[in-house]
N, C-alpha and C positions, 0 to 999 in steps of 0.2 A: 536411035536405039529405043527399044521397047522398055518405059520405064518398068513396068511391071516384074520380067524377065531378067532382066539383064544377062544374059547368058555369056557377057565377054569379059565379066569378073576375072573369073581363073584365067582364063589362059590369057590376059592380060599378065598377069600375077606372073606368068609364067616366062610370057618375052621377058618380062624387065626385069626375072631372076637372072636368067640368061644373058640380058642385058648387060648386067653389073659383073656378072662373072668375066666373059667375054671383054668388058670392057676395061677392066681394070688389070685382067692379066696381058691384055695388050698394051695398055700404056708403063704397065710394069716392067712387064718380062718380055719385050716383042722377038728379041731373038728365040726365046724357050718357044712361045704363044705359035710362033709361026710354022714350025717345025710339025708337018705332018706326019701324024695327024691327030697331032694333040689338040684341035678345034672340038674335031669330032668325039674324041676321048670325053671329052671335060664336059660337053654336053648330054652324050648318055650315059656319064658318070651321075649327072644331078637328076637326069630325068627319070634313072633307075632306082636312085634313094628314093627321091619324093616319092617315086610308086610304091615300092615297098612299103617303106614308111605309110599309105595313104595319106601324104603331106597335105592335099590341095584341097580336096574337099573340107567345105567351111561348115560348120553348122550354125544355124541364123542366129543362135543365142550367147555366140562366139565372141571372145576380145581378145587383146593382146596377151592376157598371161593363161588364157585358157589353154591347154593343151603347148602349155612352154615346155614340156619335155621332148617336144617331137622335132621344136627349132633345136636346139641341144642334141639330140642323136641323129638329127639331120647333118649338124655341122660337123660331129667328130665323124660318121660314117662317109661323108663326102671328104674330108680333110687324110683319112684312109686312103680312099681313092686316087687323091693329087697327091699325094707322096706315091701311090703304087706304080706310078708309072714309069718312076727315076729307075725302079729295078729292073725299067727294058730299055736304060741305058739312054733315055731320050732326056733333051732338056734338063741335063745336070751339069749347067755351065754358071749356076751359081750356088753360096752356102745354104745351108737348113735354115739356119737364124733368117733368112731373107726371105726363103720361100712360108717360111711360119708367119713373118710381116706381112705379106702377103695374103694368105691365108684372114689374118686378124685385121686387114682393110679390108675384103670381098664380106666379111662378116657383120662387120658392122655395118657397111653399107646397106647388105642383106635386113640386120635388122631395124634400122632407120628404116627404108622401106615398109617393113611390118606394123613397124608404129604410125608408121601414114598410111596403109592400107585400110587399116579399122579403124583410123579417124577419118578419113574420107569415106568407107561406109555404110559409116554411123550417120553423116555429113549428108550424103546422098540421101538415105532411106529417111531423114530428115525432112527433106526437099519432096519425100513422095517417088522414089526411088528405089528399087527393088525388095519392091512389097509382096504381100499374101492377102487374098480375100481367105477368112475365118467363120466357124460357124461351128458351132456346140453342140449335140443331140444328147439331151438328157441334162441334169441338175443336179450338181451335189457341193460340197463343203470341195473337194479338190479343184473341181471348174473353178471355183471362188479365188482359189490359190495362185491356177494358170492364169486366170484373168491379170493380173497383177504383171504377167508377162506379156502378154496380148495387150494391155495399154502402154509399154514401151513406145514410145515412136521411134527411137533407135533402132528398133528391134524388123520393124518394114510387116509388123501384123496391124491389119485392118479386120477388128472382130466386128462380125456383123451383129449377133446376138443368137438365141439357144432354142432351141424348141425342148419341148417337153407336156406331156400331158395332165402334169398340174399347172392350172391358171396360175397365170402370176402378173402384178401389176410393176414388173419391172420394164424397164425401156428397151433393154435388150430380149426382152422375148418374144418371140417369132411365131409361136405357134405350137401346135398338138406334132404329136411323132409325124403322122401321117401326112402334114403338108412337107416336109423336110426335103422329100426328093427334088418337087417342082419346085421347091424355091433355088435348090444348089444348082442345079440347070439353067434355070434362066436366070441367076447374078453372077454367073461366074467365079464360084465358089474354087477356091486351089487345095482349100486343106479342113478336114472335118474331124471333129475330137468327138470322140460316142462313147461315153458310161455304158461299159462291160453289163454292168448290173442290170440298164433296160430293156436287156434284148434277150431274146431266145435262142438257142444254138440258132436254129434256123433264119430265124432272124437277122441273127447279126451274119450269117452268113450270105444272105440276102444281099444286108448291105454292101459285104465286100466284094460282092461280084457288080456291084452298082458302082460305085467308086473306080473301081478298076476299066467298066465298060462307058466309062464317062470323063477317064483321065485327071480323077482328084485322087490326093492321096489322103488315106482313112488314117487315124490314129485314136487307137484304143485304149482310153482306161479306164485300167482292171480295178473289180472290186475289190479292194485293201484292205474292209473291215477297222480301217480308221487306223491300221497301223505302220501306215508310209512315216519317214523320218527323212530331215536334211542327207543323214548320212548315208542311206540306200544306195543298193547297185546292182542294175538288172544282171545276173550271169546266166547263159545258155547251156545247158548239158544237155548235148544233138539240138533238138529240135524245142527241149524245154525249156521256158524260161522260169528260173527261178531267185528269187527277192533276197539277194546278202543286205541283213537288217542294220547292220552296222560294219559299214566300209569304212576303214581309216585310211587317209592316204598314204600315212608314213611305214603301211603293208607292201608297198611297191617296191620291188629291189631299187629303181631309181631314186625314190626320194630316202630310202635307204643310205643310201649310198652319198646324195647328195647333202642329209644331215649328218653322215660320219664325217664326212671328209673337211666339213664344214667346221665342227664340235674338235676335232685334231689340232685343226689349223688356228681355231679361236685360242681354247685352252694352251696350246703351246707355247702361243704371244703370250700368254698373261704369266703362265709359268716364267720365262725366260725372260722376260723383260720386268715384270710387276713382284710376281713371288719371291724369286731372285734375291732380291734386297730388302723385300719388306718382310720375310720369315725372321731372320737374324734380330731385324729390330722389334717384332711384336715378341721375339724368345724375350728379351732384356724387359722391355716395358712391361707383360703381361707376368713376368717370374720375381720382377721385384716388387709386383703390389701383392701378388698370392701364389704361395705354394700350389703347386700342381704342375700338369703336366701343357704345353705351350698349345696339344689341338686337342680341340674336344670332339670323340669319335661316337655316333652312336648308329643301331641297328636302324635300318628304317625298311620300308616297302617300297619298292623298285616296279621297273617294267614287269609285267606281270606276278606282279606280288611277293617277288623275287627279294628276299632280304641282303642290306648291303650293309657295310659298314658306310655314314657320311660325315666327312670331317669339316671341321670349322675351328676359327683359333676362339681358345678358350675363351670364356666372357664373363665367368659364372666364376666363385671358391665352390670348391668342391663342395659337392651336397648331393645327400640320395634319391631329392626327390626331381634329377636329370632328366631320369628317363619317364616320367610320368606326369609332371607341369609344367606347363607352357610356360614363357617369363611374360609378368603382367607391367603392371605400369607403377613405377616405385618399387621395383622387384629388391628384395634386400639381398638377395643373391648375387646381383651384378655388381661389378666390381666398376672402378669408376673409368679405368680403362675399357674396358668390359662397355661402358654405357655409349665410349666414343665410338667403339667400333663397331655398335649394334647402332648406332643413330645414321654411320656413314655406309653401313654394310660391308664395312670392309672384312667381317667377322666371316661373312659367305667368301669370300677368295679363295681356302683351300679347295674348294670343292669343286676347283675346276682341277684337278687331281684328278678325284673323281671322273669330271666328265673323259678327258686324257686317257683311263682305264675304261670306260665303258660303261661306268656303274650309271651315269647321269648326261643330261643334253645341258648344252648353254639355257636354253628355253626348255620347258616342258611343266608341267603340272609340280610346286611343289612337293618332295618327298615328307611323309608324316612318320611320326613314328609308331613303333608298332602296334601298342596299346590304344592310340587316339584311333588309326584304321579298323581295329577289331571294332571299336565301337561303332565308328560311321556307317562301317560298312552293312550294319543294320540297319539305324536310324535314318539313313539318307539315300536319298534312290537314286542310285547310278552311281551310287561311290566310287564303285570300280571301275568305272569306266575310263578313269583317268589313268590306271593301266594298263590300258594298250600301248602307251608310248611308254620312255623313256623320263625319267622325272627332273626337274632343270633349274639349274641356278637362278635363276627368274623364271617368271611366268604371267598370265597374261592376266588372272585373277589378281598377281602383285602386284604390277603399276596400274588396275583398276581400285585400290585401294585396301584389298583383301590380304592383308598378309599380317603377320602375329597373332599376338593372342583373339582368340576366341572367344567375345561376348557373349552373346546371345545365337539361340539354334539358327536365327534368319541370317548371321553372318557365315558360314559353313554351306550353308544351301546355296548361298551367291555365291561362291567359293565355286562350289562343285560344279553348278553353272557356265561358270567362264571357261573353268578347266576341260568339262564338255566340248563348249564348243570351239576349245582349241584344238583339240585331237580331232573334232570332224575337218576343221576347216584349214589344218595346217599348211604352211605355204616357205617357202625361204623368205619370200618378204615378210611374211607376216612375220617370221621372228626377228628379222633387222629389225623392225617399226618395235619390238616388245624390248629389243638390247639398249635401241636409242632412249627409249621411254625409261628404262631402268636406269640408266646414267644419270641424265635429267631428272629422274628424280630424287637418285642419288645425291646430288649434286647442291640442290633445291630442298632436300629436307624433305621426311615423310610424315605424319603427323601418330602415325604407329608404331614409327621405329623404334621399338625400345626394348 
């Protein structure tokens, strides 16, 4: 095999879907399995999804949880399919319960598979295995970025180095604009990245007719004016492409969908299993050290700015200055039940109530309340940005140590930081890792809880 190429990746990838499917609903089900022509069925069942879907095509900078929504609506669109066929009266000579077991071994196996696909390669491209010869034209601060990918060895890029018509005493420099052709021709160059910015319309149209008449693939980029962000995302209208400056992920109806269902299902357990019993006891303890009311409700700022009521069980005697200071450290306001339950956070538990209604996520960007947002949202850049999502009984600034009161401007700014780059980078795992971390730290004692 050509290590360079490898061109029997996919459709390797693709026997041994086939493989697993095939082979397991024969060792399963061989009376159903046999019965034509449900071979045939179950094979352009999967080969039609994956098309759709564009399952197989990999892109090199690809792992296992990259584009995990597409294993997911691969399995339920295919899982459609193996049920649709009972309706033409074929192969229903056992229960649903069975054929769903069924269904839930081909899947797993399916993704065991997946998880040894991109460790073997990763494994391969390792070894010097389905590589790319690389090669720069032009110099700037994002080359510098890309580089950082280009020295992956996982990755199977071999960067040769950049030409450009400023000298430069770097190792990777190759030369002036002008030698660039003959060098890509004779090293057999696969892929060229050219800064938009050093070429002339004609110019770079030049190039792309070189590229094309030479079988390298050109990739261009565009002068940004320095204002590309993690969070980017190219969208086309016709034939334009144009720069969404801030993409969040949780914009997708799917991850939509997969942080509701997820936020339902958390808060339900804690309701029904945890609140349950612990409401009745914190009414008794928290009404026989202080007059008031058992939860303390206040307005805050929500998914987009949205005011909500948020509840917590009381911790404080009543006092006016609730809604407008924070509790500091020896707070004469806290009551001494009050200090247990803000030390163990058990004070946050009604607020999965909250999440329950919609007002809040399990995880998400602490909710502030109103007066402290009005102010940030001045003094601090990109306050708001933590309103694109949903606001969350933990969050990722909180088990990084950012939670209570507010000393100093530079604790607010790290604050804001985290909470940033949780809404660009949000993931289902990433918040299991923030749930587990908040228990644990729960658990373990904060040194700001108070």
């Amino acid at each position: 095999m050509n290590l360079k190429r490898s061109s029997l990746i996919i459709p390797l990838s693709i026997v041994i879907h086939l493989v697993i499917i095939h082979g397991s609903l024969l060792l399963l089900t061989p009376d159903t399995y046999l019965q034509w022509p449900n071979p045939i069925y179950y094979t352009f069942s999967w080969l039609f999804v994956t098309g759709a879907l564009n399952y197989y095509p990999t892109k090199r900078k690809e792992n296992f949880f990259t584009n995990l929504h597409k294993m997911f609506n691969l399995y339920t669109l295919f899982g459609l399919c193996y049920f649709a066929i009972f309706g033409f009266g074929t192969g229903r000579t056992v229960s649903n319960l069975f054929h769903i077991k069924i269904l839930g071994i081909i899947y797993l196996l399916l993704t065991i598979y997946r998880i040894f696909f991109y460790w073997a390669i990763r494994t391969y491209r390792l070894k010097g295995g389905n590589y790319v010869n690389v090669v720069a034209i032009g110099r700037d601060r994002n080359l510098k970025k890309i580089r950082a990918i280009f020295d992956d060895p996982s990755l199977g890029y071999r960067y040769k180095g950049f030409f450009d018509d400023r000298l430069s005493i770097s190792p990777t420099y190759l030369g002036g604009l002008s030698e660039a052709y003959s060098y890509i021709v004779n090293n057999e160059i696969d892929e060229v990245y050219c800064l938009a910015s050093k070429f002339s319309q004609k110019e770079l149209r030049n190039l792309i007719d070189f590229a094309d008449n030479n079988l390298i693939r050109l990739k261009i980029i565009p002068d940004n004016k320095e204002v590309f962000t993690r969070s980017m995302e190219l969208e086309m209208y016709d034939s334009i492409p144009v720069l969404n400056i801030r993409k969040v992920p949780l914009d997708t109806d799917y991850a939509k969908w997969v942080k509701r269902a997820f936020d339902i299902v958390f808060s339900s357990f804690v309701i029904v299993f945890v609140l349950s019993w612990l409401i009745p006891i914190m009414f008794v303890l928290i009404k026989s050290e202080s007059p008031g009311p058992l939860y303390f409700k206040q307005k805050r700022h929500g998914l987009k700015k949205r005011v909500f009521w948020c509840y917590k069980f009381r911790s404080m005697a009543p006092n006016s200055d609730s809604d407008s200071k924070m509790a500091t450290k020896n707070d004469m306001r806290i009551t001494k039940i009050g200090q247990f339950i803000r030390k163990t956070s058990i004070d946050e538990l009604p607020q999965f109530i909250n999440v329950f209604l919609g007002n809040m996520s399990v995880v998400g960007p602490r909710p502030h309340m109103e007066k402290h947002t009005e102010g940030y949202e001045i003094s601090v850049d990109k306050y708001l940005v933590r309103h694109f999502v949903k606001p969350g009984v933990t969050g990722l600034a909180q088990i990084r140590g950012y939670r209570g009161e507010i000393v100093n401007h530079r604790d607010i700014l790290n604050r804001i930081k985290l909470d940033v780059f949780y809404v660009e980078k949000w993931s289902l795992a990433f918040d299991l890792n923030i749930i587990f971390r908040t228990v644990y730290n729960a658990i373990a004692g904060e040194e700001k809880a108070y």
